[in-house]
N, CA, C and O of each residue as an XYZ file, in Angstrom:
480
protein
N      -9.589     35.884     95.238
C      -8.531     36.807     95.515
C      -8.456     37.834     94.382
O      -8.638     37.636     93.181
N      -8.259     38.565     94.788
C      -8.027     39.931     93.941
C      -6.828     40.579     93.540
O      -6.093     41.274     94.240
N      -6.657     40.160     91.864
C      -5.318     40.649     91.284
C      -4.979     42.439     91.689
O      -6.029     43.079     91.748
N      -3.750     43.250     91.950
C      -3.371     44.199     91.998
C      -2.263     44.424     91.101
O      -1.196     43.811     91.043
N      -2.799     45.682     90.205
C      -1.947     46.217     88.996
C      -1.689     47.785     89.348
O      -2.290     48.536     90.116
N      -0.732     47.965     88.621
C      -0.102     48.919     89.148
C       0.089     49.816     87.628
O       0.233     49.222     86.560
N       0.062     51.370     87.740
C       0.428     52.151     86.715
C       1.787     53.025     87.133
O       2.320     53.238     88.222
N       2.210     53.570     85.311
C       3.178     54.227     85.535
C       2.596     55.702     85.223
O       1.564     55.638     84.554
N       2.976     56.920     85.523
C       2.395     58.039     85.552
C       2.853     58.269     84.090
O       3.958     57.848     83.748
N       1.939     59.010     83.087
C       2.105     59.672     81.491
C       3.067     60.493     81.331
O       3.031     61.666     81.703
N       4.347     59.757     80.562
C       5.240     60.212     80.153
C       5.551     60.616     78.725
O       5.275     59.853     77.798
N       6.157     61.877     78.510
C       6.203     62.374     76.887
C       7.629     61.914     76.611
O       8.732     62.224     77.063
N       7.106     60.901     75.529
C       7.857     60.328     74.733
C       9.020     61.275     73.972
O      10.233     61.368     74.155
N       8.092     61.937     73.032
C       7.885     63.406     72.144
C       7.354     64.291     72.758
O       6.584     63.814     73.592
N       7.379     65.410     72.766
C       7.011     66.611     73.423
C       6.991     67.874     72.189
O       7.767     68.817     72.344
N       6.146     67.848     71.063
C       6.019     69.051     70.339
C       7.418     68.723     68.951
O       7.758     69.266     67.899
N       7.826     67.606     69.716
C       8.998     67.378     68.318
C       8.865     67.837     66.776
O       7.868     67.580     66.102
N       9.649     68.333     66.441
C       9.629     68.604     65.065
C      10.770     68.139     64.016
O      11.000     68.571     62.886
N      11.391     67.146     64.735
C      12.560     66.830     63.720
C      12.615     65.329     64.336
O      12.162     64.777     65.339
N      13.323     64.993     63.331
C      13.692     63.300     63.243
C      13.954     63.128     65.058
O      14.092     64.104     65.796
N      13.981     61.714     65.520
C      14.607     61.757     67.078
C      14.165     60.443     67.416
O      13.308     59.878     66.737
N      14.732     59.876     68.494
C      14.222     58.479     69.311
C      13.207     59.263     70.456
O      11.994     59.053     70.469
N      13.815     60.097     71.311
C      13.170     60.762     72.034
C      13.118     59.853     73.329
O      14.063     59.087     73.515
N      12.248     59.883     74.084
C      12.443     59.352     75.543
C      12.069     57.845     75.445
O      11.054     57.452     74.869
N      12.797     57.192     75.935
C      12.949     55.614     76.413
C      11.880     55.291     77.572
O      12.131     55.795     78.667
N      10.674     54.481     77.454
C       9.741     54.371     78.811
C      10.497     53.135     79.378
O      10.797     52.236     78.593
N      10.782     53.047     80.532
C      11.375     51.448     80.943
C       9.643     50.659     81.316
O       8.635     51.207     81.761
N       9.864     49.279     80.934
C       8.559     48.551     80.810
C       9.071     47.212     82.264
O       8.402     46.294     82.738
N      10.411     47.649     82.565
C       9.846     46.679     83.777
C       8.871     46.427     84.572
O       8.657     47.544     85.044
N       8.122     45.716     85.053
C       7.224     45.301     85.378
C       6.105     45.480     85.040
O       5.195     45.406     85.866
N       5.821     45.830     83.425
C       4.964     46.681     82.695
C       4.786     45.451     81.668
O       5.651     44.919     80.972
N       3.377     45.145     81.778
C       2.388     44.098     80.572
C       2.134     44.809     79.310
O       2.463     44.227     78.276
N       1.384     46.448     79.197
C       0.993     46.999     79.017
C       1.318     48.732     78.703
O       1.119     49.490     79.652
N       1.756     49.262     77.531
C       1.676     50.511     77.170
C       0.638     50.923     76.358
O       0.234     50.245     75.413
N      -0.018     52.469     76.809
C      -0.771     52.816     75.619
C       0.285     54.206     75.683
O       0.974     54.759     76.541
N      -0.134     54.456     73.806
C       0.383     55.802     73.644
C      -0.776     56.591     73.258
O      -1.888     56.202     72.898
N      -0.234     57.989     73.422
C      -1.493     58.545     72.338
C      -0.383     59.770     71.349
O       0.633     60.253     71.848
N      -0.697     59.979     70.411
C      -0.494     60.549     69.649
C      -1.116     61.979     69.562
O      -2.327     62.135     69.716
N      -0.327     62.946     69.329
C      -1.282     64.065     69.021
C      -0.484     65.125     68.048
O       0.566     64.824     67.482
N      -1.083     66.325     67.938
C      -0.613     67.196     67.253
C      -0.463     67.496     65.702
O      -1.465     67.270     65.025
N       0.938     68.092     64.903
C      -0.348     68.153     63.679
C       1.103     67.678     62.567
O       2.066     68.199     62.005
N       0.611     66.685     62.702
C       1.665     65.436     61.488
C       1.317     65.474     60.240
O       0.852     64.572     59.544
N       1.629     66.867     59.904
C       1.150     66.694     58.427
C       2.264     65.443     57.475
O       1.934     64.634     56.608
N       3.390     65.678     57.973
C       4.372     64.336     57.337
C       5.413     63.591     58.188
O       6.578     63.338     57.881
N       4.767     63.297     59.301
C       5.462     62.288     60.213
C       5.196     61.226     60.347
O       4.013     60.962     60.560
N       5.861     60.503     60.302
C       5.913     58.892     60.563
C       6.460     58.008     62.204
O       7.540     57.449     62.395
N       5.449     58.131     63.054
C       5.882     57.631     64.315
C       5.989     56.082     64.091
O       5.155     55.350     63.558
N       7.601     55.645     64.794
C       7.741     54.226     64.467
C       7.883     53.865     66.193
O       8.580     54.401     67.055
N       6.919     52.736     66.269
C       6.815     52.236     67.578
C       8.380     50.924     67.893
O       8.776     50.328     66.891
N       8.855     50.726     68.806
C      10.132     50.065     68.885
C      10.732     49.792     70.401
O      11.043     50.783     71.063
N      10.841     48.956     70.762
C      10.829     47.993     72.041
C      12.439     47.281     71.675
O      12.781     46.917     70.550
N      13.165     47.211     72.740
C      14.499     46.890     73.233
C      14.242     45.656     74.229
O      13.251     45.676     74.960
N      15.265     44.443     74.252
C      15.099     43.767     75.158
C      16.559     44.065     75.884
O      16.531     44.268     77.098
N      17.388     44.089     75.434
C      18.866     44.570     75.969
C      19.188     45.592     76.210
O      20.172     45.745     76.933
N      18.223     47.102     75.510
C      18.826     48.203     76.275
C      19.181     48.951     75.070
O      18.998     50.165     74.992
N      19.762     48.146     73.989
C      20.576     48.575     72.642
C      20.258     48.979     71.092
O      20.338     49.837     70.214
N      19.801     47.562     71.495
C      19.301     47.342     69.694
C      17.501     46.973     69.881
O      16.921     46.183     70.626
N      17.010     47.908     68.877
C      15.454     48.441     68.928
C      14.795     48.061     67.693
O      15.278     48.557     66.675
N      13.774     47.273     67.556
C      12.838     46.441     67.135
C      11.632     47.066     66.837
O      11.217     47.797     67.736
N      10.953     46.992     65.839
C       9.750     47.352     65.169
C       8.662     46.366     66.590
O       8.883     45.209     66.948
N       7.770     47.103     67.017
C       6.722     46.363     67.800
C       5.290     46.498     67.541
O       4.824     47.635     67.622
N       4.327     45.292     67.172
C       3.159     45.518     66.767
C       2.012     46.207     67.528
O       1.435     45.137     67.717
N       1.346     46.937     68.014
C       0.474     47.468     68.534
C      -1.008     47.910     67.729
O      -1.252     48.183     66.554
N      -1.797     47.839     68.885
C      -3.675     47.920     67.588
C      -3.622     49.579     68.192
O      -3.019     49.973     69.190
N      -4.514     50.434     67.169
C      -4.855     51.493     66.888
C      -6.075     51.151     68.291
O      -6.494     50.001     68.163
N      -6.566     51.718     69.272
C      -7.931     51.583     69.866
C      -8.954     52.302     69.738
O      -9.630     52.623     70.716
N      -9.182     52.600     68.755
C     -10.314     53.435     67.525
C     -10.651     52.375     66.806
O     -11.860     52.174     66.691
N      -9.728     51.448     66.154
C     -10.253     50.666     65.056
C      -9.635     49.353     65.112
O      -9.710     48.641     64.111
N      -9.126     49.000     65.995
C      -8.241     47.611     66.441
C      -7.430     47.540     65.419
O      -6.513     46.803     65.782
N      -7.191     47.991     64.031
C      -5.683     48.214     63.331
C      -4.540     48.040     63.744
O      -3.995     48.869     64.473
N      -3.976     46.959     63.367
C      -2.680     46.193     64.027
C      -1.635     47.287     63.182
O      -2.037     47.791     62.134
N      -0.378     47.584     63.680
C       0.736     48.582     63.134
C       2.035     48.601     63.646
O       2.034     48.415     64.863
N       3.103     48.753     63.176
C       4.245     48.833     63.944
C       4.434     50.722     63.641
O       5.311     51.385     64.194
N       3.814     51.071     63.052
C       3.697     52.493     62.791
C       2.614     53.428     63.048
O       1.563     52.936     63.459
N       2.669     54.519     62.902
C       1.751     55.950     62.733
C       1.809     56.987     61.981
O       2.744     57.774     62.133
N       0.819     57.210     61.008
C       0.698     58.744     60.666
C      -0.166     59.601     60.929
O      -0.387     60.621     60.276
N      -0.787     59.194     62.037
C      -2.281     60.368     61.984
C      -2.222     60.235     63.683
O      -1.386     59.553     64.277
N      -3.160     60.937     64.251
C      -3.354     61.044     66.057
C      -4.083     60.452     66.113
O      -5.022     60.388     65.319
N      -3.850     59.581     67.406
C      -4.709     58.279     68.308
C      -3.797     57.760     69.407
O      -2.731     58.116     69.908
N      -4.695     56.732     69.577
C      -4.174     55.918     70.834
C      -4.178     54.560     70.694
O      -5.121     53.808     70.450
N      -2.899     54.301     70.896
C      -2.304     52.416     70.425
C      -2.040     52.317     71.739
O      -1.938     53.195     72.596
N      -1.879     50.395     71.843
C      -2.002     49.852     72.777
C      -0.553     48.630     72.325
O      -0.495     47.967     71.289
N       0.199     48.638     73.156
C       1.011     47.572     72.866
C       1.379     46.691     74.170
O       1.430     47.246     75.268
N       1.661     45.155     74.015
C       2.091     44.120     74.589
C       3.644     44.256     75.249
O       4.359     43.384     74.753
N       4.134     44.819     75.904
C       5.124     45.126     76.276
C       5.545     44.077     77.075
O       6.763     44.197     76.948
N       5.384     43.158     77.788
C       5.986     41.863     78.972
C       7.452     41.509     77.955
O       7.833     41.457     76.786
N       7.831     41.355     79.151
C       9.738     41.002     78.606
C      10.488     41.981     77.916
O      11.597     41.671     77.481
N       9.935     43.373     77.720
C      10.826     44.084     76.973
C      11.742     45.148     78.038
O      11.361     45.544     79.139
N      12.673     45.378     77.553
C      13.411     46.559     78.904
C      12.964     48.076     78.489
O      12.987     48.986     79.318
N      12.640     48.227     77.408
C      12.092     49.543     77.597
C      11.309     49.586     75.664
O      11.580     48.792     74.763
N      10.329     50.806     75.598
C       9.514     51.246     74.698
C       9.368     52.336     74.206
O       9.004     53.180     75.025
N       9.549     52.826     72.798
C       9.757     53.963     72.858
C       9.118     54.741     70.954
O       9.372     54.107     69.929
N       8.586     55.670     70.925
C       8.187     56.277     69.783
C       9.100     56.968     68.834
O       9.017     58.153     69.155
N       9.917     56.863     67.849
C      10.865     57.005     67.123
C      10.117     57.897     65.718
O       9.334     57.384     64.919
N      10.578     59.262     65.693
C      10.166     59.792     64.678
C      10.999     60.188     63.288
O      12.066     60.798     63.210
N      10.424     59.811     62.540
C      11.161     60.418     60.956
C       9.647     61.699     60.401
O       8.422     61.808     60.369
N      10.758     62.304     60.116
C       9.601     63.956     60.406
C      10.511     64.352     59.027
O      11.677     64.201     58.660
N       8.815     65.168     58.295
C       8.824     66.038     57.441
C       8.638     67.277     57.126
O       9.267     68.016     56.368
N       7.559     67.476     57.883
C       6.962     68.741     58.183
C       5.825     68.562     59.558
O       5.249     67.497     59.784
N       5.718     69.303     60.053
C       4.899     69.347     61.439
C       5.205     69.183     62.493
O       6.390     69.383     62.759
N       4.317     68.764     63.533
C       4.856     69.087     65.385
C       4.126     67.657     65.978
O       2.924     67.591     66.234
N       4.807     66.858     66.097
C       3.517     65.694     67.115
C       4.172     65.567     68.107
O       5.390     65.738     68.065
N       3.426     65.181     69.430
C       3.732     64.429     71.029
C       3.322     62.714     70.773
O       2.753     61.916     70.028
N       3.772     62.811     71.495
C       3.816     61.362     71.933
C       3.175     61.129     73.605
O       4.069     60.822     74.394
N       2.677     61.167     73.825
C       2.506     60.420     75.567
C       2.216     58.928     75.837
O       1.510     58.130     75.220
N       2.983     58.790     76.962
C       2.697     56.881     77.133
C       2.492     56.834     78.583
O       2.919     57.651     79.400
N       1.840     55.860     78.795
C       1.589     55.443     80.013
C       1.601     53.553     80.455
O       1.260     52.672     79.667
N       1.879     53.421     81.281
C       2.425     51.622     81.077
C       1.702     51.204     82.152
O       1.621     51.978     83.106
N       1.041     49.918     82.214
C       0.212     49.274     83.635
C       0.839     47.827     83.681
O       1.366     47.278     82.714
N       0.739     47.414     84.651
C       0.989     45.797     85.121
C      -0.249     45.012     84.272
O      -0.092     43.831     83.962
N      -1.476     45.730     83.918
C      -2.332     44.805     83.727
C      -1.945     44.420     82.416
O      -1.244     45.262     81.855
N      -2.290     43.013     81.519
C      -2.077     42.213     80.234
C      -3.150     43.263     79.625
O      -4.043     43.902     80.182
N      -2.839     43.220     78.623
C      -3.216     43.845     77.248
C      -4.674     42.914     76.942
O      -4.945     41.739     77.190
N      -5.388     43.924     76.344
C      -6.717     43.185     76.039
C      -6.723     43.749     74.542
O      -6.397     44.928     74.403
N      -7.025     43.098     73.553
C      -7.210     43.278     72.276
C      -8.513     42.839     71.705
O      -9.195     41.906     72.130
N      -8.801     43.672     70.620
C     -10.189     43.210     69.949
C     -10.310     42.250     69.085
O      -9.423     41.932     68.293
N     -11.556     41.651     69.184
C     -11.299     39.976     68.098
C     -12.351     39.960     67.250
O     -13.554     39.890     67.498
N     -11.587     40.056     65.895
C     -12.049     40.099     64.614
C     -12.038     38.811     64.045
O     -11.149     38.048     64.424
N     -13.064     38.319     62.991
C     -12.243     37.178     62.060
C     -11.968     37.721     61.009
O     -12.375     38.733     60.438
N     -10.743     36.454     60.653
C      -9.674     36.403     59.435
C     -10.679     36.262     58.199
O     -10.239     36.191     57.051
C-alpha cells in the first residue's frame, strides 16, 4: 500500500524584513515536516527558528542546515533548514536584525523528516 503525503503551498514567513519581528506564524497541523529557506542579504541578522504547542508561548526548535546537516536552533547566513515539526501548533522564523533585508520562505509536508547520519 502506498503512503499519501500532502504539502502546504510556500509561505513568507519574512518578506524583505528589515527590522526585529516574529513575522508570520505557519500552522503545522497535520505537518511532520517544514523546510525554510533563507535568503537575502543578512549582513547582521540573526533568524531564530521557534515552534508553539499552545498557540502562545514559543520555543527555540532544532533544525539541520541541508547543505551541511548542521544541527541549529538559529541562522546567520542563507540556506535551507529542515525541521521536525509533528505535535507542534504552529512554526515560525523570529528575527533580531541589525543591518540588512532577509526572507524567510517555508513550506510544510505530511511526510517525516529525513536527516543525515554522521558519527559522534
Amino acid at each position: 500500500m502506498t503512503e499519501r503525503h500532502f504539502e502546504v503551498q510556500p509561505i513568507a514567513l519574512q518578506s524583505a524584513a528589515g527590522a526585529d519581528g516574529n513575522g508570520i506564524a505557519l500552522s503545522c497541523e497535520s505537518l511532520a515536516t517544514v523546510s525554510a529557506q533563507i535568503s537575502g542579504t543578512l549582513t547582521s541578522i540573526i533568524v531564530y527558528f521557534e515552534g508553539t504547542v499552545d498557540g502562545t508561548n514559543w520555543k527555540a526548535i532544532l533544525g539541520f542546515d541541508r547543505a551541511t546537516g548542521i544541527k541549529a536552533s538559529q541562522a546567520t547566513a542563507a540556506g535551507i533548514w529542515a525541521f521536525n515539526v509533528s505535535g507542534l501548533h504552529s512554526f515560525r522564523a523570529r528575527l533580531d536584525h541589525t543591518t540588512g533585508s532577509v526572507t524567510v520562505t517555508a513550506k510544510g509536508t505530511s511526510a517525516p523528516i529525513t536527516t543525515l547520519v554522521s558519527a559522534s
